[in-house]
C-alpha positions, 0 to 999 in steps of 0.5 A: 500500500502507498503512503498516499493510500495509507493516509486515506484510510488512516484518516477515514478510521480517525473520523470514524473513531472521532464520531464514534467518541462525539455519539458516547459523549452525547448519550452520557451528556442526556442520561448523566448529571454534569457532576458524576460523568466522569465516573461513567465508564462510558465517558472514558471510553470516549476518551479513549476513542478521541485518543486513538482518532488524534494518534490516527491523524497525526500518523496520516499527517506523516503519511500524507499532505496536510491538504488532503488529510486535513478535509478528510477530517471534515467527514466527522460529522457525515459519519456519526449521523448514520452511525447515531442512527445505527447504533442509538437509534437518533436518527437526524432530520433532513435540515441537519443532514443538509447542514451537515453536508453544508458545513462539510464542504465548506470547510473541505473547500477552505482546507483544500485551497490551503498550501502546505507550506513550511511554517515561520518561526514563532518566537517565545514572546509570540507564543505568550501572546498566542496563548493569552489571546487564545484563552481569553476567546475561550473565556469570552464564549464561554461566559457567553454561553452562560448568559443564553437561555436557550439550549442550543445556542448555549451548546453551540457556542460551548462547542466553538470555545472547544474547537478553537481550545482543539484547533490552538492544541493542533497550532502548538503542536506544529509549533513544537514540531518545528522545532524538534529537529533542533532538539527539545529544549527547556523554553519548549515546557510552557508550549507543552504544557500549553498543549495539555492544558488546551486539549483537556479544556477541550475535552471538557467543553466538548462534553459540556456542548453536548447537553441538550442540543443532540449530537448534530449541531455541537459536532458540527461546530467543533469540526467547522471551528477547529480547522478554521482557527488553525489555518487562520493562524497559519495565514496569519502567524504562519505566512501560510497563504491560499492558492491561485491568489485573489481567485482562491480568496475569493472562494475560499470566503465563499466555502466560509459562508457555506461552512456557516451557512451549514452551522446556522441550519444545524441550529436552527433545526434542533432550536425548532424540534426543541421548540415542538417538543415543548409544545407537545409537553405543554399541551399534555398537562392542560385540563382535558388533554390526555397524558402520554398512556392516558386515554382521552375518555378518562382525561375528561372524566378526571377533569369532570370529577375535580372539584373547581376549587382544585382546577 
């Protein structure tokens, strides 16, 4: 097998892996209370799971160009639908998988038009910077967050302060890996640790953005958000820069729109299933509506039997 085709299949297993971890970290995030999930076996075992899809992409990144691993890695979200589907029975209505193929190739057409040139030296002072910038983003959606009433759009924005938390873990890494040819060194500890602190935050906000939003429209953001913040700090930091010039400009702002446009779709989907259910509910405890397992008949006889007083 060539090393090209050795870093589609690692890349297609690593996807396969990441959302076989975002549909556990979802069923633990509805049935546990946020104080016990990480006593749950289950929430380790995507731990586990997300570990083996980063030491997958990492291997694929070694055996194939960036330019092709990378939107390969957008697949993510396209597989955990039809697995959630298989496997927990959640199935995703049509607007998520429109938004879901939205944000894929969006995201797909900015990575593709991304160069894999060599990255610039970044001193100690700008990786300071980087790190403060990057943690004050994440503070800033996540105090966001818990000032949104609703569900989803509080998921949504947990889960981007997890992609960039993802997509800086992946900007330190190449930073430590510039330098390992050099040899590791003690100013190499606070990226390190960066690196660490980063990926565990990660982690952490993932899980957080899956209660009450369903799987959908949290994974989506992650995997849009994650990419997008590493190759803008590469065209910025990095002197990286999109091919065909202007021309590519031009469509890689467009692939940016589409890739939105897919996320505000995800969330719009399950902010109107949420929306319905609620009204389902509310109409199930009105006097005279039967309850769920409760035949019309006896609802009316219950109302008819309850004293005014009590109504």
């Amino acid at each position: 097998m060539s090393a090209l085709a050795l870093s589609v299949l690692l890349s297609l297993v690593s996807a396969v892996a990441y959302a076989a971890a975002a549909i556990v970290q979802e069923r633990v995030a509805a049935a546990t209370p946020d104080s016990t999930y990480l006593r749950q076996g289950a929430w380790w075992v995507s731990v586990a799971l997300n570990g083996l899809g980063a030491l997958l992409h990492v291997v694929a990144l070694a055996c194939g160009p960036l330019t092709l691993v990378q939107p390969l890695g957008a697949l993510t979200i396209v597989f955990a639908l039809p697995m959630a589907a298989v496997f927990v029975r959640r199935r995703a209505g049509a607007a998520a998988w429109r938004g879901a193929v939205m944000a894929t190739a969006g995201l797909a057409g900015l990575l593709a038009l991304t160069t894999d040139a060599d990255a610039d030296s970044v001193g100690g002072g700008d990786r300071l910077l980087l790190a403060g910038a990057t943690f004050g983003g994440m503070a800033v959606l996540f105090l966001a967050s818990r000032a949104m009433h609703r569900p989803v759009v509080r998921s949504v924005l947990l889960a981007a302060a997890a992609g960039v938390s993802f997509g800086m873990a992946s900007v330190f890494t190449k930073l430590v890996a510039e330098d390992w040819d050099a040899g590791l060194q003690l100013s190499e500890v606070p990226s390190l640790l960066a690196i660490a602190v980063l990926a565990a935050a990660g982690l952490l906000l993932s899980q957080a953005s899956y209660r009450g939003a369903g799987l959908a429209a949290p994974l989506a953001t992650v995997t849009v958000v994650n990419p997008v913040v590493a190759a803008t700090v590469g065209l910025t930091l990095f002197g990286e820069e999109f091919r065909y010039g202007t021309a590519g400009l031009a469509v890689a702002l467009a692939s940016g729109v589409v890739a939105a446009g897919g996320l505000i779709l995800l969330t719009t989907e399950r902010i109107g299933e949420t929306s319905r259910r609620s009204r389902t509910e509310r109409k199930q405890t009105l006097p005279g509506i039967p309850a769920p397992g409760q035949s019309a008949e006896s609802a009316e006889s219950g109302q008819r039997l309850t004293p005014p007083a009590l109504r």
